[in-house]
Legacy VTK file of the C-alpha trace (Angstrom):
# vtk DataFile Version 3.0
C-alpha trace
ASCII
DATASET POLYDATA
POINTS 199 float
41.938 30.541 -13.112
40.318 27.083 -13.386
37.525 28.053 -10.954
37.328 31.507 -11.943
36.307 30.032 -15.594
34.200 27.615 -14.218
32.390 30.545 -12.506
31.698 32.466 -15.444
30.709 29.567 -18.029
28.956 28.483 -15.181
26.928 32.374 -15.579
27.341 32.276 -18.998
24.394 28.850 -18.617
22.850 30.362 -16.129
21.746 33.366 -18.659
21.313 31.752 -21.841
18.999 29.424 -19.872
16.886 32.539 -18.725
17.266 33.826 -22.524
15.498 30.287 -23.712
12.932 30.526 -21.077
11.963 34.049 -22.314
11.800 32.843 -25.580
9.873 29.660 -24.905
7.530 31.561 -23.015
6.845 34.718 -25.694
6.507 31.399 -28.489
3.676 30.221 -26.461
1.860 33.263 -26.675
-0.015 34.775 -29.731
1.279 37.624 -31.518
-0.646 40.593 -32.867
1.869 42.925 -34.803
1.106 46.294 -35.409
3.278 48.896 -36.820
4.608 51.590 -34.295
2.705 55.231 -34.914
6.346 57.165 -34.811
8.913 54.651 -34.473
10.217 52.118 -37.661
9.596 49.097 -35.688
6.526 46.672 -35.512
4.856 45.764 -31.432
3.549 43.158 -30.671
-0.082 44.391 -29.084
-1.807 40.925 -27.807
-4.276 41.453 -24.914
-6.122 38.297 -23.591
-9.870 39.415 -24.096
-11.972 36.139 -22.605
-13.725 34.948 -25.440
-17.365 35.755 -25.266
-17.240 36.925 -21.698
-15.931 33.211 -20.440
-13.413 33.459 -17.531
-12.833 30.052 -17.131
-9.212 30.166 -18.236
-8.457 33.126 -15.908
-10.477 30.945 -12.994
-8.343 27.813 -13.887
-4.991 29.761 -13.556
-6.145 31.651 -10.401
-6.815 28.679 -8.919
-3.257 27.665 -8.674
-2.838 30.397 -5.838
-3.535 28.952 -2.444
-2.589 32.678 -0.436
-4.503 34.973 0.757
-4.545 38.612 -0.496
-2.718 39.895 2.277
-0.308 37.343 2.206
0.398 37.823 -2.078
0.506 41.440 -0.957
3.070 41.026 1.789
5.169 38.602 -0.385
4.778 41.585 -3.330
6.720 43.617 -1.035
9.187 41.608 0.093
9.966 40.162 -3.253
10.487 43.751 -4.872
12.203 44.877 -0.939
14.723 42.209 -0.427
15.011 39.695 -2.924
14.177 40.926 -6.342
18.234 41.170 -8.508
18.228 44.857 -9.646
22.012 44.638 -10.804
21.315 42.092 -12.937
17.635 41.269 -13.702
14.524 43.661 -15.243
11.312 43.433 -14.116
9.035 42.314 -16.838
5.520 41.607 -17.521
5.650 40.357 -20.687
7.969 37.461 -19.780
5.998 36.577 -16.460
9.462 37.086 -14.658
12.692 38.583 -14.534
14.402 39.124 -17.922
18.451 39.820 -17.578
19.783 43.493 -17.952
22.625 41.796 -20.065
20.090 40.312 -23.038
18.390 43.913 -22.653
21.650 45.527 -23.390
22.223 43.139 -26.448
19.167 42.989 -27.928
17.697 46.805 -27.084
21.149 48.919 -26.231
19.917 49.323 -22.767
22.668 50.882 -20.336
23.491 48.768 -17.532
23.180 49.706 -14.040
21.840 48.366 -10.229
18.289 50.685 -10.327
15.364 49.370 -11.131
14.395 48.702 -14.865
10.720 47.697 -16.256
10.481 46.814 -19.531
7.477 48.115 -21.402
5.215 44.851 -22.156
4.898 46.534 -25.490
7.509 48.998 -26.590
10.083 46.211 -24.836
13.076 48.113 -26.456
11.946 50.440 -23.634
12.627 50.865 -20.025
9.535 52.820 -18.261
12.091 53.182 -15.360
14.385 54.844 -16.523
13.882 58.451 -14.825
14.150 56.682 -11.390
17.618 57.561 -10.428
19.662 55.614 -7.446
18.018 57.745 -4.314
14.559 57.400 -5.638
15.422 53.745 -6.461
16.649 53.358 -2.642
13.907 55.172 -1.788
11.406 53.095 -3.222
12.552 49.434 -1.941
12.801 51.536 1.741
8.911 52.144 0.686
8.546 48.139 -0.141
10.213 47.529 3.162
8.448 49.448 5.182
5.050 48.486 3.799
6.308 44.572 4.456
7.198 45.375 8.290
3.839 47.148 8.525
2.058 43.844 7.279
3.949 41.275 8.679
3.839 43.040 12.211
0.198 44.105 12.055
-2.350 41.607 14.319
-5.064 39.603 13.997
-7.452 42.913 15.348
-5.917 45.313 13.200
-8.155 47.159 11.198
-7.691 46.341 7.518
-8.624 49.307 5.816
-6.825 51.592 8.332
-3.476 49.472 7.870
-3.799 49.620 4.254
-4.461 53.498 4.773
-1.311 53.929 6.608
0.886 52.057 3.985
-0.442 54.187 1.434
0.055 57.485 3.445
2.573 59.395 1.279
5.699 59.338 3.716
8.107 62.106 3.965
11.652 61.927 1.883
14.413 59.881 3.714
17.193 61.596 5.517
19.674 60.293 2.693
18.351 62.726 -0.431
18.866 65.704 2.448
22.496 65.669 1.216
21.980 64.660 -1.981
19.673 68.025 -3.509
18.366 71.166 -1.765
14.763 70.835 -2.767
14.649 67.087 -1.255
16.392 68.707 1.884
13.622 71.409 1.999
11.054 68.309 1.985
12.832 66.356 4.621
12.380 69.331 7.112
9.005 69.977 6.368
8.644 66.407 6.688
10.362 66.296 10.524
7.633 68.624 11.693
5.140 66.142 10.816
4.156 63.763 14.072
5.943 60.185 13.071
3.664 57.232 12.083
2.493 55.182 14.961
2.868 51.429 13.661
LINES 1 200
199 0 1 2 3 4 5 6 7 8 9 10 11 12 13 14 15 16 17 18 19 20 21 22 23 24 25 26 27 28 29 30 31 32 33 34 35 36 37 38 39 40 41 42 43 44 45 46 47 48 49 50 51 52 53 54 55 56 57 58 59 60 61 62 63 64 65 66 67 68 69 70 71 72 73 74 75 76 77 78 79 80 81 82 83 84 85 86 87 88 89 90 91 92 93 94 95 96 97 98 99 100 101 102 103 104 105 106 107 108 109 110 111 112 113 114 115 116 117 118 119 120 121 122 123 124 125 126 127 128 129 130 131 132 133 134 135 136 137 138 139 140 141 142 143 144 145 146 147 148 149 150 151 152 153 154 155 156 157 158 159 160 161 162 163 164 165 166 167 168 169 170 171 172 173 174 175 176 177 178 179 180 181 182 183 184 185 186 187 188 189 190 191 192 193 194 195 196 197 198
């Protein structure tokens, strides 16, 4: 019982720790309020415009990447593939990170679940993901993974532009939804008549 405690206080830190890093983070940020056209609330609308057409603020935070496109690219889809939480974490802009399903469900009423959430960097009582149900959400990180083992296997001849075509080829329905709905078991046979990528 000792340990089990010690577990959960030990979570319990763990997410009021993220909570004061989202907080500290929207603080340092300016706030432009505007009320919402239909709903009672107020949003907060900043935009970073560079002042007088000056990038050198976005050039001095670029400049703390040291990878390559590809490589940002490749790590995009292995983040959101194989290591991103979706039990317990939202993806958010606004926050530059992760925000926890569990503040979301305090603070906005969100239902809790393991799909993918995004909260809307304005409307953030929102979740833009919320149509995706579990097979499109498995469907989607098999799309991240795949595009990852394309990248990471591709050589130092491969033609950019045609890899790049061939991740963004739309690719048919996995075998998993054939089960799951007729119309996505319609699309999975149409799809088996189609030749199979060569990687």
């Amino acid at each position: 019982q000792a340990q089990a405690q010690g577990q959960g206080q030990g979570q319990g830190q763990g997410q009021g720790a993220a909570a004061e890093a989202e907080d500290a983070w929207s603080a340092a940020l300016p706030k432009v309020m505007v009320k919402h056209p239909v709903d009672p609330r107020h949003v907060n609308t900043y935009f970073y415009v560079p002042p007088n057409g000056d990038r050198t603020a976005l050039r001095r935070f670029a400049a703390r990447n040291s990878e390559g496109t590809g490589q940002l690219l490749a790590g995009f889809f292995r983040y959101y593939g194989c290591e991103f939480d979706y039990v317990n974490d939202a993806v958010s802009i606004r926050a530059g990170g992760p925000v926890s399903k569990l503040v979301k469900a305090e603070d906005d009423c969100w239902t809790t679940h393991s799909r993918l959430s995004i909260e809307d960097p304005f409307e953030t009582w929102y979740d833009v993901a919320h149509p995706v149900k579990l097979t499109r959400h498995e469907w989607i990180r098999m799309e991240y993974l795949r595009a990852y083992t394309m990248l990471t296997g591709a050589g130092d001849r491969d033609d950019v532009d045609g890899l790049l075509g061939r991740i963004c080829e739309k690719a048919p329905p996995p075998v998993f939804l054939e089960a799951r709905t007729p119309l996505a078991g319609a699309a999975v046979a149409d799809a088996r008549a189609v030749p199979p990528l060569k990687l």
